[in-house]
C-alpha positions as CSV (number, residue, x, y, z in Angstrom):
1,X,33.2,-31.7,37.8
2,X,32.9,-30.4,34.3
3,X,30.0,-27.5,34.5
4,X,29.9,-28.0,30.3
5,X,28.7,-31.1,29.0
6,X,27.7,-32.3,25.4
7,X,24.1,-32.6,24.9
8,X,22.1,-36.3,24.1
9,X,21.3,-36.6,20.5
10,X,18.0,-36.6,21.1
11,X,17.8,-33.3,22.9
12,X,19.9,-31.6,19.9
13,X,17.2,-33.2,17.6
14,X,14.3,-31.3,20.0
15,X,16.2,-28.4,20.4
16,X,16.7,-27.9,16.3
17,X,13.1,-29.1,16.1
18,X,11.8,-25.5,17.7
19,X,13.4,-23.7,14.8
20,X,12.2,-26.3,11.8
21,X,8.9,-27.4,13.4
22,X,6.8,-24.7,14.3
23,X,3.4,-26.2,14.4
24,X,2.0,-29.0,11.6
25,X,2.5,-26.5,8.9
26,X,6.1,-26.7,9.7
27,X,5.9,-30.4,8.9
28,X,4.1,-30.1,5.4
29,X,6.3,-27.9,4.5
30,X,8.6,-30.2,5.2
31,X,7.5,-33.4,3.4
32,X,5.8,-31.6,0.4
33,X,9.3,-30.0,-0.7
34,X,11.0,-33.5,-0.3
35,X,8.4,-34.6,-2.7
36,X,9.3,-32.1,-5.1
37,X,13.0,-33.0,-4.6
38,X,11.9,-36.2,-5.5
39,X,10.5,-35.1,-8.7
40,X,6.7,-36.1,-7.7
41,X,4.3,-36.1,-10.6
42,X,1.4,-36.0,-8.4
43,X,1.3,-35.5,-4.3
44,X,-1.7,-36.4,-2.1
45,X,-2.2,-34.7,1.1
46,X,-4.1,-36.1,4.0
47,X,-4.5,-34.2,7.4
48,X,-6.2,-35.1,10.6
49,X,-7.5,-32.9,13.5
50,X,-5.9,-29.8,11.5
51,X,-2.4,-31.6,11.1
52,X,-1.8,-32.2,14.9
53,X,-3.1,-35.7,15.2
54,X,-1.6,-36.6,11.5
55,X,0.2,-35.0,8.4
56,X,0.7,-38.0,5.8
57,X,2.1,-37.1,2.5
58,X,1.9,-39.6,-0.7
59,X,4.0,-39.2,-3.6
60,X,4.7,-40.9,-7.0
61,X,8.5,-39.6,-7.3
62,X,11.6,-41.0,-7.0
63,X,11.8,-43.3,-3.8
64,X,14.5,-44.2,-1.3
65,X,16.5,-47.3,-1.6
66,X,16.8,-49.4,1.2
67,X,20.4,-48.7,2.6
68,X,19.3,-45.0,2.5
69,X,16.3,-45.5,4.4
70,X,17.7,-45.5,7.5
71,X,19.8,-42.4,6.8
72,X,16.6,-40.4,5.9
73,X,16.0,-39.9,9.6
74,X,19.5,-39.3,10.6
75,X,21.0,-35.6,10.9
76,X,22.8,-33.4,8.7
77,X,22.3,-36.6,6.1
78,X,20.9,-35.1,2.7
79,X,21.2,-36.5,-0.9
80,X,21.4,-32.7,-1.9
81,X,24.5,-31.1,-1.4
82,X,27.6,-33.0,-0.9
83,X,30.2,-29.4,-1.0
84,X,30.6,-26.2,0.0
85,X,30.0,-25.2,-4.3
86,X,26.5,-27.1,-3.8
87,X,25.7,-24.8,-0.9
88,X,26.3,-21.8,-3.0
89,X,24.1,-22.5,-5.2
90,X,21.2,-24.9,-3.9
91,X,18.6,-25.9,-7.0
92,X,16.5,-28.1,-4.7
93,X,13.9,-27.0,-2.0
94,X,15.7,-28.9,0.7
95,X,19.3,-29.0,1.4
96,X,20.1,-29.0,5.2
97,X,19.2,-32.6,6.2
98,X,17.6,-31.9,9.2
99,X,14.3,-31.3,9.1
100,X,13.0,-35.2,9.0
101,X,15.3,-36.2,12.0
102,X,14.1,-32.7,14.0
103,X,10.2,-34.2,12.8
104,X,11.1,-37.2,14.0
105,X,12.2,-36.1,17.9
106,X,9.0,-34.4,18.7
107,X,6.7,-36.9,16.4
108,X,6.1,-40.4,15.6
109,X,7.2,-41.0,11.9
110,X,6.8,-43.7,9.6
111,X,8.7,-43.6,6.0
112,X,7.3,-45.8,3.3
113,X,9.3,-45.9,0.3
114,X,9.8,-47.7,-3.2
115,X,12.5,-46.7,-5.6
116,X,11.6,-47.3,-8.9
117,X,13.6,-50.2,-9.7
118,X,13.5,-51.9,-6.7
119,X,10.9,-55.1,-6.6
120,X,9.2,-54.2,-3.4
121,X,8.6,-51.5,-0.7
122,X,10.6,-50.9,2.2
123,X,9.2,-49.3,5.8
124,X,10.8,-47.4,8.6
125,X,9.3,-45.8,11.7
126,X,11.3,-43.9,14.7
127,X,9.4,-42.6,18.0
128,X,10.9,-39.8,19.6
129,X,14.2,-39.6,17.3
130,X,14.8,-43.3,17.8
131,X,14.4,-45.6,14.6
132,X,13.4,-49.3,14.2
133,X,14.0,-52.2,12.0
134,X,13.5,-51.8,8.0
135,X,10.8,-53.8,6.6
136,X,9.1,-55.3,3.7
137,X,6.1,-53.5,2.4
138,X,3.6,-52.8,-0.3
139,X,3.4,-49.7,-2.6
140,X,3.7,-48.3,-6.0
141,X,7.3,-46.5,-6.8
142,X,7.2,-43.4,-4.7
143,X,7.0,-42.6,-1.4
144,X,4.6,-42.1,1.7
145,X,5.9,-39.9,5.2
146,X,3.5,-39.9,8.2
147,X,3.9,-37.9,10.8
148,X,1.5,-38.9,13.7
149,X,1.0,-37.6,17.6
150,X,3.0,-34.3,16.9
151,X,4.6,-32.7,20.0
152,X,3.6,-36.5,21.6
153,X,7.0,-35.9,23.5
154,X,6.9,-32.5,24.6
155,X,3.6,-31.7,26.0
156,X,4.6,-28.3,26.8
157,X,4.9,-27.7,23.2
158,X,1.6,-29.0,22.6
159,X,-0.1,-26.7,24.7
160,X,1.0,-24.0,22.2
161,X,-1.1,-25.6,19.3
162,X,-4.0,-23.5,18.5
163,X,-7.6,-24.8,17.8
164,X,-7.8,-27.7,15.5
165,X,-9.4,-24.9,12.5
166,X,-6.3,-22.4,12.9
167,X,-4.1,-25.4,12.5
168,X,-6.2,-26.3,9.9
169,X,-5.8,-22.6,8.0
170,X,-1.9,-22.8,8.5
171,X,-1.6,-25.8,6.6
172,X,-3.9,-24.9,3.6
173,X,-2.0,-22.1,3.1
174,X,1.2,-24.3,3.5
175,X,-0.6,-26.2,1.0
176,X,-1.6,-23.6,-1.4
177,X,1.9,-21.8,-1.7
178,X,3.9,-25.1,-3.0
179,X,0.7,-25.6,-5.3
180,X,1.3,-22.5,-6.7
181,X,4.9,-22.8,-7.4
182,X,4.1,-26.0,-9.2
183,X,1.1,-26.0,-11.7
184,X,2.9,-29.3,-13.2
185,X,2.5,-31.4,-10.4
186,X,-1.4,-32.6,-9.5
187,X,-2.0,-32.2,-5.6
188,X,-4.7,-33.4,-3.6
189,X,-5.9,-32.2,0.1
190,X,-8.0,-33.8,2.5
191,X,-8.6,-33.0,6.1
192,X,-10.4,-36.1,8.4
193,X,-11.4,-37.7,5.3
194,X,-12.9,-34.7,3.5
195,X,-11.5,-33.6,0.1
196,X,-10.6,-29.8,0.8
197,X,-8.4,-29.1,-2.7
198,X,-8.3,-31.3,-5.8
199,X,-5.2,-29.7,-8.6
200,X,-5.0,-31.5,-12.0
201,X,-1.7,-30.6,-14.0
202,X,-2.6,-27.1,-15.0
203,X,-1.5,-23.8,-16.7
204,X,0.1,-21.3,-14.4
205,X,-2.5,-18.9,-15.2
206,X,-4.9,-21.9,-14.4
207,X,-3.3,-22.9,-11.1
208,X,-3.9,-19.2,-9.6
209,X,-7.4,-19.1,-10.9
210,X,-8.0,-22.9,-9.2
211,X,-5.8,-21.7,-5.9
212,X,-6.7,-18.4,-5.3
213,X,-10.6,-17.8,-7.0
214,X,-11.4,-16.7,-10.8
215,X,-11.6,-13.1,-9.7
216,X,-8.3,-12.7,-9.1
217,X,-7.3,-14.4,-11.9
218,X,-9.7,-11.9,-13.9
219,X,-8.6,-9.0,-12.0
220,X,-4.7,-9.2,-12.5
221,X,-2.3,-8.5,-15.0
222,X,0.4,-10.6,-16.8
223,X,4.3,-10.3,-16.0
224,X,6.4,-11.5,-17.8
225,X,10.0,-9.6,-18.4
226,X,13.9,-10.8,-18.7
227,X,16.9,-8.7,-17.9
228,X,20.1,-10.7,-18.4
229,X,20.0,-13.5,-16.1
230,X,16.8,-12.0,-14.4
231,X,13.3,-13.1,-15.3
232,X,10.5,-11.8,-13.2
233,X,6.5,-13.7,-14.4
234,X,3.8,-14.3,-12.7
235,X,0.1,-12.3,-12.3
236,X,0.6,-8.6,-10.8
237,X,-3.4,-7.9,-9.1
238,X,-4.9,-4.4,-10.5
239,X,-6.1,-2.1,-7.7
240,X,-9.3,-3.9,-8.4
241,X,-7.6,-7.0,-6.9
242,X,-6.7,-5.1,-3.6
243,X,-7.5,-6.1,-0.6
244,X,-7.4,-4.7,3.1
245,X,-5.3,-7.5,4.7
246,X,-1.7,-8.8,3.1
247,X,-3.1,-12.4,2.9
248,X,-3.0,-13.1,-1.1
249,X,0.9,-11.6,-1.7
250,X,3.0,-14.9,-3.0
251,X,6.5,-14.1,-3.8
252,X,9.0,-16.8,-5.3
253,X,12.6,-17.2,-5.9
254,X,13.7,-19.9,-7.7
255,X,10.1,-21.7,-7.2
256,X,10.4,-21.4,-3.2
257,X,8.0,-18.9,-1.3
258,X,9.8,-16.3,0.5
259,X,9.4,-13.7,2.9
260,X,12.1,-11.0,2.1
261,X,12.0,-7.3,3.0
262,X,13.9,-6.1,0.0
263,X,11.3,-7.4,-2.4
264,X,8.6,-6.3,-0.4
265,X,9.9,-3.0,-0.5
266,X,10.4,-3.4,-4.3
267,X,6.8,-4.3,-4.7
268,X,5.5,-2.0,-2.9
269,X,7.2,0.7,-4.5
270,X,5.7,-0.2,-7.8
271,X,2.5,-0.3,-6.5
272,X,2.5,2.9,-4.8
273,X,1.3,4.9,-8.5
274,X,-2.0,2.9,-8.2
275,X,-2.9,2.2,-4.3
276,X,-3.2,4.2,-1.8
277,X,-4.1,4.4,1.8
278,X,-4.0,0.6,3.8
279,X,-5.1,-1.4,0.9
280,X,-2.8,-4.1,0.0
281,X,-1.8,-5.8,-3.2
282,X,-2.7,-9.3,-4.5
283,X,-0.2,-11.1,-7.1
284,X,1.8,-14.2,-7.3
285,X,5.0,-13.1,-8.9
286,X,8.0,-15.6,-9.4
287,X,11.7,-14.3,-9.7
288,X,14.3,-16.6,-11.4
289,X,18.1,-16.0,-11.3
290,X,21.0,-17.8,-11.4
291,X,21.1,-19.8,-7.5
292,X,24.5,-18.6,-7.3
293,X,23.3,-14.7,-7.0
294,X,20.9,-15.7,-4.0
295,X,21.8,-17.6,-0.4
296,X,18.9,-19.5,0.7
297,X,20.8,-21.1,3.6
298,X,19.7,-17.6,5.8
299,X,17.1,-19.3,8.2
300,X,15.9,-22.6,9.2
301,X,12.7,-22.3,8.1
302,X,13.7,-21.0,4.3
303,X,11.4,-18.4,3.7
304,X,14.6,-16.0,4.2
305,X,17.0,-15.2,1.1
306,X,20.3,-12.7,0.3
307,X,21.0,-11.8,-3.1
308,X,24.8,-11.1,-3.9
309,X,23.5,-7.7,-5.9
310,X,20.6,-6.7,-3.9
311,X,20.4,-3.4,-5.8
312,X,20.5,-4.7,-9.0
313,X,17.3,-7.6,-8.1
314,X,15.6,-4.4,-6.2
315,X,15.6,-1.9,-9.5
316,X,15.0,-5.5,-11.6
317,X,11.6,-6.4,-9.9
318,X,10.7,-2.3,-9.2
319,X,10.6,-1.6,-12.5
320,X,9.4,-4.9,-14.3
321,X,6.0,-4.6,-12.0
322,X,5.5,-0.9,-12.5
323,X,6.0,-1.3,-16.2
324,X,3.7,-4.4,-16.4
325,X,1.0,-1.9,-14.0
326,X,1.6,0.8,-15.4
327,X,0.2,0.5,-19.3
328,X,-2.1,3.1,-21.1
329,X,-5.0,1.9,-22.4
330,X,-3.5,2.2,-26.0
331,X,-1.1,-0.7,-24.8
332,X,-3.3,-3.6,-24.9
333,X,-2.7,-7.5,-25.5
334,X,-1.7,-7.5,-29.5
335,X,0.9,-7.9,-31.4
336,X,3.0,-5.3,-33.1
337,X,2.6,-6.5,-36.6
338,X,-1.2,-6.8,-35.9
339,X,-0.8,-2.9,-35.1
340,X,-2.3,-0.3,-37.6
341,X,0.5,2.4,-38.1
342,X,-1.6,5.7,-37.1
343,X,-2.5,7.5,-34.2
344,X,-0.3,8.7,-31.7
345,X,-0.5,6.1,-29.0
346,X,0.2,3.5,-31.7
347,X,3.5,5.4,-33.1
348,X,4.4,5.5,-29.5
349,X,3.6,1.9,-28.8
350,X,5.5,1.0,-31.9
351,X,8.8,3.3,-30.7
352,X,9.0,1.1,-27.8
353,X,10.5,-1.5,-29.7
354,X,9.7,-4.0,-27.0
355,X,7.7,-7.7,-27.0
356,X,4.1,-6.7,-26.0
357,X,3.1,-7.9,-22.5
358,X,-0.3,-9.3,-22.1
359,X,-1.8,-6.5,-20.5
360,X,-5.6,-7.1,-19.3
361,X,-7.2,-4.3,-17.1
362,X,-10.4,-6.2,-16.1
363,X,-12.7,-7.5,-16.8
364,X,-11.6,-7.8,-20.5
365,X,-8.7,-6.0,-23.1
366,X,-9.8,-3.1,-25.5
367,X,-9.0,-3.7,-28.8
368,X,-6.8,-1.9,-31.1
369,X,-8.6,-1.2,-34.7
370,X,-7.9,0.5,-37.6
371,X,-11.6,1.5,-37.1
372,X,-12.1,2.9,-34.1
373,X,-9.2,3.8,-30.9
374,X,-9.4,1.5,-27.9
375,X,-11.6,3.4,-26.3
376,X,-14.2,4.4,-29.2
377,X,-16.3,7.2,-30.0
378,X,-18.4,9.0,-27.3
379,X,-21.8,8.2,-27.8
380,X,-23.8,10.1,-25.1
381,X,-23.2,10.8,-21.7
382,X,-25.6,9.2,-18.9
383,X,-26.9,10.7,-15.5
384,X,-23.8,12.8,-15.9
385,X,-21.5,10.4,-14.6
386,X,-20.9,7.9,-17.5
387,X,-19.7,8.4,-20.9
388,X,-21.0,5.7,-23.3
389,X,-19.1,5.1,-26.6
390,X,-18.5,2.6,-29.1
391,X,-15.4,1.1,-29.6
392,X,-14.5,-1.8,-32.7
393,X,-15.9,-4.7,-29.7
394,X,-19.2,-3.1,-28.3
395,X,-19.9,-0.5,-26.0
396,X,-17.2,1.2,-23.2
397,X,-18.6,2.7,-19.8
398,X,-16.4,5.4,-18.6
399,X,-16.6,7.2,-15.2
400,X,-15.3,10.5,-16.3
401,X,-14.7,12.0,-12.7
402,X,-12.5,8.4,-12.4
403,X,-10.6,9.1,-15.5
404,X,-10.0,12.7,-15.2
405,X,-8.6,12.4,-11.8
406,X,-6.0,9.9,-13.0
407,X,-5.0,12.1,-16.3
408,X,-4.7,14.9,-14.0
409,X,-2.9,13.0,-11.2
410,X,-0.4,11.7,-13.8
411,X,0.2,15.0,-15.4
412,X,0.8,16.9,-12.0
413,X,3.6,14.5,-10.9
414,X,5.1,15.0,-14.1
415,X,5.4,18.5,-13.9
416,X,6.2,18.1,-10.1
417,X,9.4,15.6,-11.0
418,X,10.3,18.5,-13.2
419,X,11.1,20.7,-10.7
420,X,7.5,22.5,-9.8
421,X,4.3,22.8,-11.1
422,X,3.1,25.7,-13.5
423,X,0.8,28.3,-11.9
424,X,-2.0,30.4,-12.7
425,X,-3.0,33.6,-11.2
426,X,-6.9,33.7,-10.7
427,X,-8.7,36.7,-12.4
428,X,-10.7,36.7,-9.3
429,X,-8.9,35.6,-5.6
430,X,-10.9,33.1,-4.1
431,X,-11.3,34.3,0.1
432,X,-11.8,31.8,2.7
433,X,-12.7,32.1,6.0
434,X,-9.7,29.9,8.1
435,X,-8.8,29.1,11.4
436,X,-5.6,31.0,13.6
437,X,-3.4,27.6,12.5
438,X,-4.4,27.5,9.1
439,X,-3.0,31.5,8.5
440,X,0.0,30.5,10.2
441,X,0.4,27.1,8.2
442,X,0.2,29.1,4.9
443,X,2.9,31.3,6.5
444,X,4.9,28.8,8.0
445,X,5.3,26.5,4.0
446,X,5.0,29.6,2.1
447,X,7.5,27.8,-0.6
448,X,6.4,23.8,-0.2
449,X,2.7,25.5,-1.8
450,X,4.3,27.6,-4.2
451,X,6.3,24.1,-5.2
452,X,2.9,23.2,-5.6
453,X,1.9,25.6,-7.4
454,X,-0.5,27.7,-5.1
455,X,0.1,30.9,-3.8
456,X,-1.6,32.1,-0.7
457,X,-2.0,35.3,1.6
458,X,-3.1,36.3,4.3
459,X,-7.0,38.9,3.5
460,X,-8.2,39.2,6.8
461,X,-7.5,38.1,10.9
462,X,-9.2,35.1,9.8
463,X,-8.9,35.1,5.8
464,X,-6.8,33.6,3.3
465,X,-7.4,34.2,0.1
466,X,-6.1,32.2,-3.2
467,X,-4.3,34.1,-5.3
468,X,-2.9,31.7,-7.9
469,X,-3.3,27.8,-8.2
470,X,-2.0,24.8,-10.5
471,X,-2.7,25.3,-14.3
472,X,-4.0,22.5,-14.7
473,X,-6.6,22.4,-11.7
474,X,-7.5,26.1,-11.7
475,X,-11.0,25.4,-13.2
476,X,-11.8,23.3,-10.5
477,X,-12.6,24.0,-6.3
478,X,-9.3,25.7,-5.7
479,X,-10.4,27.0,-2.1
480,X,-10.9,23.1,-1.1
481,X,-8.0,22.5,-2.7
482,X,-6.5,24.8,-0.4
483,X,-8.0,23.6,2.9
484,X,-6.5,20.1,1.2
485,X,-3.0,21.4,1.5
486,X,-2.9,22.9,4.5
487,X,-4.2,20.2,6.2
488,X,-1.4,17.7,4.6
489,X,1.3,19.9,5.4
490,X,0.0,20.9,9.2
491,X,0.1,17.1,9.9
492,X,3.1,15.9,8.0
493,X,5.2,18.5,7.2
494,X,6.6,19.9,3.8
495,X,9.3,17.5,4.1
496,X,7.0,15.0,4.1
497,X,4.2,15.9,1.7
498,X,6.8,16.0,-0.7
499,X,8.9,12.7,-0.6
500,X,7.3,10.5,1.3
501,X,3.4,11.6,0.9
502,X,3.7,13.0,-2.7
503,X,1.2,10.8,-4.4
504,X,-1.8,11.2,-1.9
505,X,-0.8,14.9,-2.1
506,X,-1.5,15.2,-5.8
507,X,-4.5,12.8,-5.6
508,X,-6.1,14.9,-3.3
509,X,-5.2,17.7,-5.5
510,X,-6.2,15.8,-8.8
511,X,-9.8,14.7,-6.8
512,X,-10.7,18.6,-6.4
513,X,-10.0,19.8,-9.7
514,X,-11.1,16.7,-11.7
515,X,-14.9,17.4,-13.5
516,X,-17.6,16.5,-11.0
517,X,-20.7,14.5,-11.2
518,X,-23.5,16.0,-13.2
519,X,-21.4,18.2,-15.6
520,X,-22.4,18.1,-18.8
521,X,-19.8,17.5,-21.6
522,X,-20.1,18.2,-25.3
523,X,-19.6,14.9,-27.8
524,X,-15.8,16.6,-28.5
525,X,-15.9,16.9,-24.8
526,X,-15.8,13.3,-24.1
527,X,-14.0,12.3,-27.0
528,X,-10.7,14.4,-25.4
529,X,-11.3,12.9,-22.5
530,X,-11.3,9.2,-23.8
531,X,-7.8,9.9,-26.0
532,X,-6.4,11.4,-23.3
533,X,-6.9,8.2,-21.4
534,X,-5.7,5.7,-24.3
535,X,-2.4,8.3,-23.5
536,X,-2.3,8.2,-20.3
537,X,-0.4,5.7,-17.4
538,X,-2.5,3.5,-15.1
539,X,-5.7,5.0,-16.9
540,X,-7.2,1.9,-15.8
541,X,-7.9,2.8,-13.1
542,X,-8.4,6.4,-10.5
543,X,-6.4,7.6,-7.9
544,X,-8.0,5.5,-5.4
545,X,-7.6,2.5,-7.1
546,X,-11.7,2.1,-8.9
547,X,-11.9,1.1,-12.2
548,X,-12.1,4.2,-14.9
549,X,-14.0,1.8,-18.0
550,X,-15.5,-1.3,-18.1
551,X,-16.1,-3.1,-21.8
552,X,-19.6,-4.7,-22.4
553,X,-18.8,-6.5,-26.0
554,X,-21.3,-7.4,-28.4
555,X,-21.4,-11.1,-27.2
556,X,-21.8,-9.8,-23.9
557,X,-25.2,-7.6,-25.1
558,X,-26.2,-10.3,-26.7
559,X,-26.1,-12.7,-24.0
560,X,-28.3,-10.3,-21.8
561,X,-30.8,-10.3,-24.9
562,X,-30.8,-13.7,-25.9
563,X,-29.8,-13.4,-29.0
564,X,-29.0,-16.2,-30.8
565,X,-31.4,-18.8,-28.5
């Protein structure tokens, strides 16, 4: 006797359903991309005991014929792709013709369906993979898939469902990443009965702000850029729209959510100018290309892709986000012909030669004037922190120490990129009393600080003294600068510090040296400071990722006044 045998349809149809149906996520998923293959105009969601007991989907799109009905639950039978050319470059969400037939084996199903010339509804339901009779029914042009008793089959599967909440939480956010991809479509949620998510046809802009709150929305940045047959849009979060958990990060290809390392890694590397530490990014960011430059047919489950140049989609998305996150304050949302031809961060904006992105570092853009630079006129300064001044809208807050440390952190890596940073010996050698390991740490990266532009020696069994620091930060607290260093270097290495760890280094560095709470500046004083910033990248915000200026506009004062009433 034979000790290989060929497997029972029905056990293939379980076995493919591990992979596809995951939990009642899996199975939105699932029915809310068919209805955007069906071209849905509106989708209504309803859910019960967090998907597990029932996941029913209601659309207004195309419908299934009767003859196909019956085919809609069979395997590897898709409307989709007919040829190999269609599986190299899939347009649709769904392509595989599995995933109702794998829903179907561990679920009971029941298909509804009208096409939109035929004079009546038609029904089909299967039970554990196995499909009944087609009948008569009675619905509107469209389509309705329920999916009851998941797992109903294969109890041991069932056990691994979690709480009826968590089930819950995975389908809303099943719910809310399709929603985002599709601000044209109107989607409704409801879970036992309960409206949980009403969409009407909306802007994208709109559809973020609806999905994932008005702060975000307020707290990001437009992208919008094209390179050949690249075009990456969406809304890039400022460091203001950080968070400390990865849980508001929705990338797209082609309008499907994925999960891909190499655009992680191209995200994050834009990023890494303006965030620092564990805090993690929020943006919904969609990349378009021709489907032929990206295989989607990588994983079951479709949140997977491979792009044909990987390099080239890499460098595309790297440098579209940094640009779009990386604007000085001189850069804001105008148009060049609306731009007066004088001062130097206007000449330079004008060299760029480039459409104008809508750049808005929250809450709201600085204007551009004739008048007055972005920024305005310093005014006073307050408590020694703030710098007040008066720009063509209203009055700008500026925290100087936030400010500085970016102008200074963008000025050091600069100078760094070049090849080293410019020293200056001090008049005076600041001495510091040190531990054994910090003496021989200064001995041991004798070059990696002079790369940095600080030179140390050794003044005493248990001295080091400063002999010459950074240019730019030797006005400022060089012997805690110091202590800064060597405790970078004794942990990472000057290896390290310098590739991998370069941009905490310089914070750090920037932090020290940057002017401190309760210095008093002269009117000039401030007013370099604020043009500096209109010239300076990511001025928006400080090396930690805090806000540097917040605009209060003359219809904002007046609000708090009631004038007007």
């Amino acid at each position: 006797m034979s000790a290989i045998r060929v497997l029972p349809e029905l056990l293939i149809s379980q076995i493919a359903a591990g992979e596809v149906v995951e939990r009642p996520a899996s199975v939105l998923k699932e029915l809310l991309e068919n209805s955007l293959d069906a071209g849905a105009a509106e989708v209504q969601v309803a859910l019960a005991e967090g998907g597990a007991k029932r996941v029913q989907v209601d659309d207004d799109g195309a419908g299934i014929a009767r003859e196909d009905l019956a085919l809609a639950f069979a395997r590897h039978a898709t409307s989709k792709i007919g040829s190999l050319e269609d599986l190299e470059g899939v347009a649709s969400m769904g392509f595989r013709g599995e995933a109702l037939a794998s829903i179907a084996a561990v679920a009971r199903v029941e298909l509804v369906s009208r096409a939109r010339d035929a004079a009546h509804a038609w029904s089909l339901a299967a039970e554990g993979g196995a499909p009944g009779e087609t009948r008569p029914a009675a619905r509107a042009p469209g389509t309705t898939a329920a999916v009851s008793d998941l797992y109903f089959n294969t109890p041991v599967r069932r056990k691994f469902l979690r709480t009826e909440a968590t089930e819950f939480g995975h389908c809303d956010e099943a719910f809310r990443r399709i929603a985002l991809a599709r601000p044209g479509i109107a989607f409704t949620l409801r879970h036992n009965g309960r409206v949980s998510a009403h969409l009407l046809v909306q802007s994208p802009a709109e559809r973020a702000g609806a999905v994932l709150g008005e702060e975000f929305a307020a707290a990001s940045v437009p992208v919008d850029v094209r390179a050949g047959p690249l075009r990456l849009h969406g809304l890039a979060g400022t460091p203001q729209a950080a968070r400390n958990r990865a849980d508001m990060q929705y990338f797209y290809v082609n309008g499907r959510f994925v999960r891909d390392r190499l655009l992680a890694h191209a995200v994050r590397e834009a990023y890494r100018d303006t965030l620092h530490g564990e805090r993690q990014p929020a943006f919904v960011l969609f990349l378009e290309l021709d489907p032929r430059g990206v295989d989607v047919n990588v994983h079951p489950a479709k949140t997977e892709v491979r792009f044909r140049d990987s390099r080239g989609v890499h460098q595309f998305v790297f440098h579209a986000l940094q640009r779009a996150l990386s604007p000085s304050v001189a850069q804001a949302p105008v148009s060049y012909a609306a731009l007066p031809a004088q001062g130097p961060a206007i000449q330079a904006a004008l060299a760029m030669r480039e459409p104008v992105m809508d750049y808005r570092p929250a809450p709201a853009p600085l204007p551009l004037s004739d008048k007055a630079p972005p920024l305005g006129y310093a005014l006073a300064q307050l408590h020694g922190v703030y710098i007040l001044a008066q720009n063509e809208a209203g009055l700008v807050l500026v925290d100087m120490h936030a400010a500085h440390e970016r102008i200074l952190m963008e000025k050091l890596k600069l100078r760094l990129d070049a090849g080293a940073i410019e020293r200056q010996s001090l008049l005076v050698p600041a001495v510091m009393r040190v531990e054994a390991l910090e003496v021989a740490t200064a001995q041991d990266h004798r070059d990696a600080l002079e790369q940095l532009g600080m030179e140390l020696s050794v003044a005493g069994p248990n001295e080091l003294a400063v002999r010459a620091a950074p240019a730019l930060l030797a006005g400022g607290d060089v012997a805690a600068l110091a202590r800064a260093l060597l405790a970078e270097l004794r942990e990472y290495g000057a290896a390290q510090v310098l590739r991998a760890r370069q941009n905490e280094l310089l914070a750090t560095m920037a932090c020290h040296a940057a002017v401190r709470a309760n210095r008093m500046l002269s009117i000039p004083e401030m007013n370099a400071l604020l043009r500096e910033m209109e010239e300076t990248e990511r001025s928006g915000s400080c090396n930690h990722g805090r806000p540097t200026w917040y605009q209060l506009t003359l219809s904002d004062l007046d609000k708090l006044f009631l004038r007007g009433r």
